[in-house]
C-alpha positions as CSV (number, residue, x, y, z in Angstrom):
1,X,-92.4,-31.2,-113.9
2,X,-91.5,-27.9,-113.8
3,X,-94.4,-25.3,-111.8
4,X,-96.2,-23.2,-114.6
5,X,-95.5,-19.6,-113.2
6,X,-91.8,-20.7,-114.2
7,X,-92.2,-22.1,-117.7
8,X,-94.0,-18.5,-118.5
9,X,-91.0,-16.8,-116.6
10,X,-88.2,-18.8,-118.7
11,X,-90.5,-18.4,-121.9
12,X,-90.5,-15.0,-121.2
13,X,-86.6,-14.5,-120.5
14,X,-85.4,-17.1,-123.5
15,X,-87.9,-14.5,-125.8
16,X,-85.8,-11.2,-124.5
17,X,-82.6,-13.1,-125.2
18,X,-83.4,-13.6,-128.7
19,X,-84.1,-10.0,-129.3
20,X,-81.2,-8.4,-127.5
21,X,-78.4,-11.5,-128.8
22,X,-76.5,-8.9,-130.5
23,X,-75.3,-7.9,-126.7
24,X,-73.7,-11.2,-125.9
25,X,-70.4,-13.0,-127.0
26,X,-71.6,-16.2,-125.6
27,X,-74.4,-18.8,-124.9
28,X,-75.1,-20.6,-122.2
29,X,-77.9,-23.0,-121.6
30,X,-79.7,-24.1,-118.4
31,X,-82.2,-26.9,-118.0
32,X,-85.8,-25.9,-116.5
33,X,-85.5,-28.6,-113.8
34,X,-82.0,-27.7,-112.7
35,X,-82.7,-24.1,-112.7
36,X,-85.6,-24.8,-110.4
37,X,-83.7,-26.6,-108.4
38,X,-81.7,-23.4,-107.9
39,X,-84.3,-21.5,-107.2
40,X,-85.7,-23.7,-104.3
41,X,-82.4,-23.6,-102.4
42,X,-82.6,-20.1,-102.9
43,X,-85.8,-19.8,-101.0
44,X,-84.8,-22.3,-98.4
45,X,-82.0,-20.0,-97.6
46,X,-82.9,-16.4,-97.0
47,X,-81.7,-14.1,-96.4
48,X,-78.6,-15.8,-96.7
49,X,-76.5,-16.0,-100.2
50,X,-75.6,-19.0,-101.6
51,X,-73.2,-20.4,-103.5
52,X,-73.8,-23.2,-106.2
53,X,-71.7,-25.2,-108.5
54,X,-72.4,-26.8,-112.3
55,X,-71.0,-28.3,-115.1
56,X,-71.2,-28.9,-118.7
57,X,-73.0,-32.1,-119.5
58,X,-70.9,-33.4,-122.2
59,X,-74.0,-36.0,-123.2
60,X,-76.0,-32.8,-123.4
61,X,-74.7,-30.8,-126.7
62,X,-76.4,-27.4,-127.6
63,X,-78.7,-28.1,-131.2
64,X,-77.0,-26.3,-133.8
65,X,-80.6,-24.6,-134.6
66,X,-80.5,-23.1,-131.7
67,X,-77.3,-22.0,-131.2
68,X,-77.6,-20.3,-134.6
69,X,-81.0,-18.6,-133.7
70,X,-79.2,-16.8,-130.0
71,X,-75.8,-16.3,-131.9
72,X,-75.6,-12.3,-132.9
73,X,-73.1,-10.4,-134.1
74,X,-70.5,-9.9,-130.8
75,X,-70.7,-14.1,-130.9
76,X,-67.0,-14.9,-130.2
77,X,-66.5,-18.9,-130.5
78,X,-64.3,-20.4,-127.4
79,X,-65.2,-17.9,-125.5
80,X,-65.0,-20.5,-122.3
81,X,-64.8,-23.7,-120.8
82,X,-68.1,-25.9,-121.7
83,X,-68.9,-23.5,-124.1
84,X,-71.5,-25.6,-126.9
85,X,-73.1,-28.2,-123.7
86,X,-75.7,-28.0,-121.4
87,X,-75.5,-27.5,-118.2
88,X,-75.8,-30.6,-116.1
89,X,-77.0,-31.0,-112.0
90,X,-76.5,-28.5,-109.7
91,X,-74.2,-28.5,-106.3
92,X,-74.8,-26.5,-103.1
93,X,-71.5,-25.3,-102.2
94,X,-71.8,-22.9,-99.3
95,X,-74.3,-20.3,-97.5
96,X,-73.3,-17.5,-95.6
97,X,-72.7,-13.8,-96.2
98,X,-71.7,-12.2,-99.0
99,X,-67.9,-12.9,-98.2
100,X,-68.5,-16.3,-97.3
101,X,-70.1,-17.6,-100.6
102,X,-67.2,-16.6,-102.6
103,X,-64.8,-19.0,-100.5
104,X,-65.3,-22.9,-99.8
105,X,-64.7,-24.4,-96.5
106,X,-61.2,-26.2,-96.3
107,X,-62.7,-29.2,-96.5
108,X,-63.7,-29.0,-100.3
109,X,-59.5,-28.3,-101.3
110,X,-56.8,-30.6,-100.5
111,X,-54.2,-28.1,-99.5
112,X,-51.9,-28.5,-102.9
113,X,-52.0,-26.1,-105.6
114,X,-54.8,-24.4,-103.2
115,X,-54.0,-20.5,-104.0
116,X,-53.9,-21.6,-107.9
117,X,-57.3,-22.6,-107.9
118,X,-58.9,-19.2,-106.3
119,X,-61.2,-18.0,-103.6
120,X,-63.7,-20.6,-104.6
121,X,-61.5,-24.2,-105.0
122,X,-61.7,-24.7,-108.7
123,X,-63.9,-27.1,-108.2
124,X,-66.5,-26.7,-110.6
125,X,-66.9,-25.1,-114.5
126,X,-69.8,-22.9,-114.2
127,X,-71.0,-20.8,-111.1
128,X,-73.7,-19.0,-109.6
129,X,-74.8,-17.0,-106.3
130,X,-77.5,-15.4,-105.0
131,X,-78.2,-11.2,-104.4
132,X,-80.5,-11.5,-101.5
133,X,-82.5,-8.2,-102.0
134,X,-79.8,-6.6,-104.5
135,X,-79.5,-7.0,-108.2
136,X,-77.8,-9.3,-110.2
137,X,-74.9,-7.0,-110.9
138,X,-71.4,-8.4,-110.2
139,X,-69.7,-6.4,-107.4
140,X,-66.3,-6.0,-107.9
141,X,-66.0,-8.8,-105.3
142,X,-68.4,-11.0,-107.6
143,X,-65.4,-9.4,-110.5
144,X,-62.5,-10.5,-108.9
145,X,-64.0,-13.9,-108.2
146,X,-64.6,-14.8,-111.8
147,X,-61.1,-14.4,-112.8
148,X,-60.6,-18.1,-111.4
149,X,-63.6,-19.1,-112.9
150,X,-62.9,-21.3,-116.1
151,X,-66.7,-21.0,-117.5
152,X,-68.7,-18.4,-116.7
153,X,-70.5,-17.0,-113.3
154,X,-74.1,-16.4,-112.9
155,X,-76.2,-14.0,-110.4
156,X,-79.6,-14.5,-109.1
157,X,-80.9,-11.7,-107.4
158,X,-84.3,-12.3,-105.2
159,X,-86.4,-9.1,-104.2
160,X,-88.5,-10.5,-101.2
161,X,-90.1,-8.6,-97.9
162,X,-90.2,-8.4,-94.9
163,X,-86.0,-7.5,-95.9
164,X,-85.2,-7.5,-92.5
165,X,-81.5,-5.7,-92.1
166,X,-81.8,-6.1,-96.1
167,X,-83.8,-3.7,-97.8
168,X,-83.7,-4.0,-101.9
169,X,-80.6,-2.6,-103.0
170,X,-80.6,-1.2,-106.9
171,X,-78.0,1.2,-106.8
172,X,-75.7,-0.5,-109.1
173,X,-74.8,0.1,-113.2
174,X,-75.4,-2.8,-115.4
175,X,-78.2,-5.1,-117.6
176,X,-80.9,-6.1,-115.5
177,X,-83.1,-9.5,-116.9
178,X,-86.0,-9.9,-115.0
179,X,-87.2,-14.1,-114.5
180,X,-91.0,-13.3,-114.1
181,X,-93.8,-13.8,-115.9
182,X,-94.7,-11.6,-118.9
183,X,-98.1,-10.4,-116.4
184,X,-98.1,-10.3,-112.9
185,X,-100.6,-8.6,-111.3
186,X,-99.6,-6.4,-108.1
187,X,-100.9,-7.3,-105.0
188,X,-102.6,-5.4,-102.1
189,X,-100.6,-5.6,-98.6
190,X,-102.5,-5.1,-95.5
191,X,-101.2,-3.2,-92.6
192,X,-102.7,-3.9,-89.1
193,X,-106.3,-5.1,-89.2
194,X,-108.2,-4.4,-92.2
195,X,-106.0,-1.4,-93.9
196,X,-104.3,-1.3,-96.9
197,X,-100.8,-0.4,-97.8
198,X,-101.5,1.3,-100.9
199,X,-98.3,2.9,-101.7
200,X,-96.0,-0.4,-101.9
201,X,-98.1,-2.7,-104.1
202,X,-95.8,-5.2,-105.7
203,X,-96.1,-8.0,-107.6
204,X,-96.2,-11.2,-105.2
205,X,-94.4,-14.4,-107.0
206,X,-95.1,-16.8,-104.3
207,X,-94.4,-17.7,-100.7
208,X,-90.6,-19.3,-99.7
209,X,-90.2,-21.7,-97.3
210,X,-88.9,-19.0,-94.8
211,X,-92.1,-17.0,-95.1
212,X,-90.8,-14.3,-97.5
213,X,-92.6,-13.2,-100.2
214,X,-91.0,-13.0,-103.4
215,X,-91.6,-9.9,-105.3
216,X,-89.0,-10.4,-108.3
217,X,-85.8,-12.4,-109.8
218,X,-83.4,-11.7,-111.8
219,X,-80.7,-13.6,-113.9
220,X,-77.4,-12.6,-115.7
221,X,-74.3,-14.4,-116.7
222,X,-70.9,-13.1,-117.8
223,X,-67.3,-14.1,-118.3
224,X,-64.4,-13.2,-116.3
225,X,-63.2,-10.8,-119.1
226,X,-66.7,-8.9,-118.0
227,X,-68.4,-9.5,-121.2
228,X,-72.0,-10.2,-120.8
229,X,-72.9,-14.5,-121.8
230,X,-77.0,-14.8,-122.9
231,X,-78.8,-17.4,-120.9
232,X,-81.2,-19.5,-122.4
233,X,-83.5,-22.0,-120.5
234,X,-83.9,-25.2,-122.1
235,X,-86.5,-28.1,-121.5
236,X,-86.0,-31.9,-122.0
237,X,-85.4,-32.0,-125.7
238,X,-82.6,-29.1,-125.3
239,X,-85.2,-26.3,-127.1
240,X,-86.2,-23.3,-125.2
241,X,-88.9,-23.0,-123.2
242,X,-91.6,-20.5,-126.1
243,X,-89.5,-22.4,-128.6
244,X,-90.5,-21.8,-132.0
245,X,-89.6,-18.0,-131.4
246,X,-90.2,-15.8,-134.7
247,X,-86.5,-15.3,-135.9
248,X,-85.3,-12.4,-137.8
249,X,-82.3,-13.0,-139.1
């Protein structure tokens, strides 16, 4: 069962895909439970990045309803490998630094056809790493990455304090989704005993495993040829999370 706070946030983010789908020549679909999945490893992890592996669940077909409602006008069929499926389970692949997540240990090739298959193995369709405090803007390591990649790559970016060495990093060009809750209220920090830290209320998400608090996420796919792929969250039955949405087509 997936935590409430996230079935607002996917409601929420599958409702902004809708509206802006005229800015996308793809779909892609991601299961509530796997995607929170994602997100627990993420918290487990910090401030480390990780790196995480899926694939298309060829039981799992897209309904053609709701491919037709997230289609706009850029919509380019083909676009990539596993286009038109679900995603199925995700797979931990590595944790490190920002360098590290993009290559897999030896271990994970066999030696043969090795520089063929990328910095990252081949290994898997789909992938996606985390921004520890930083957007979820491909770098133009993140770029050069996702030329090997066959489906598409994904960025979660996690705003949390205390950052540490980290401090949130925004300075970066590109479409920003937030994966929040339509209202979140802001919440009070205290400073020492008993004062307030007025000037850096932020919204508070909830507590990682690591002690963190998480102040905001963020969530964006897109193809190697740098064209930006919607993501829509999906529940058992394959509809999105808020689904019926008020179409206007």
């Amino acid at each position: 069962m997936v935590d409430a706070w996230l079935l607002d946030a996917m409601s929420a983010y599958n409702a902004d895909s809708l509206v802006n789908k005229d800015g996308y020549r793809g779909i892609i679909q991601i299961p509530g439970a796997t995607l929170e999945q994602i997100i627990h490893w993420t918290l487990e992890s910090l401030p480390d990045e990780i790196l995480i592996g899926l694939d298309a669940d060829n039981k799992r077909p897209h309904l053609p309803e709701v491919d037709h409602a997230f289609q706009g006008h850029e919509h380019e069929a083909g676009k990539f490998a596993g286009e038109g499926y679900v995603l199925g389970d995700a797979t931990i692949v590595n944790r490190g630094d920002s360098f590290s997540v993009h290559h897999v240990p030896e271990e994970w090739t066999d030696g043969i056809f090795t520089e063929s298959r990328g910095p990252r193995g081949g290994r898997f369709i789909h992938w996606l790493h985390t921004h520890p405090n930083a957007v979820a803007i491909p770098s133009k390591q993140d770029a050069e990455a996702a030329q090997y990649t066959l489906g598409v790559d994904m960025i979660l970016g996690v705003q949390f304090s205390p950052s540490g060495p980290l401090p949130w990093y925004e300075d970066a060009e590109g479409l920003r989704r937030q994966l929040q809750p339509e209202n979140v209220a802001p919440v009070k920090e205290k400073r020492g005993w008993g004062r307030w830290k007025n000037r850096s209320e932020r919204p508070v998400l909830g507590i990682a495993p690591t002690g963190h608090r998480i102040h905001g996420l963020e969530l964006i796919s897109f193809h190697k040829s740098g064209a930006g792929i919607n993501v829509i969250f999906v529940d058992d039955d394959n509809l999105p999370y808020g689904w019926p949405f008020e179409i206007n087509n």
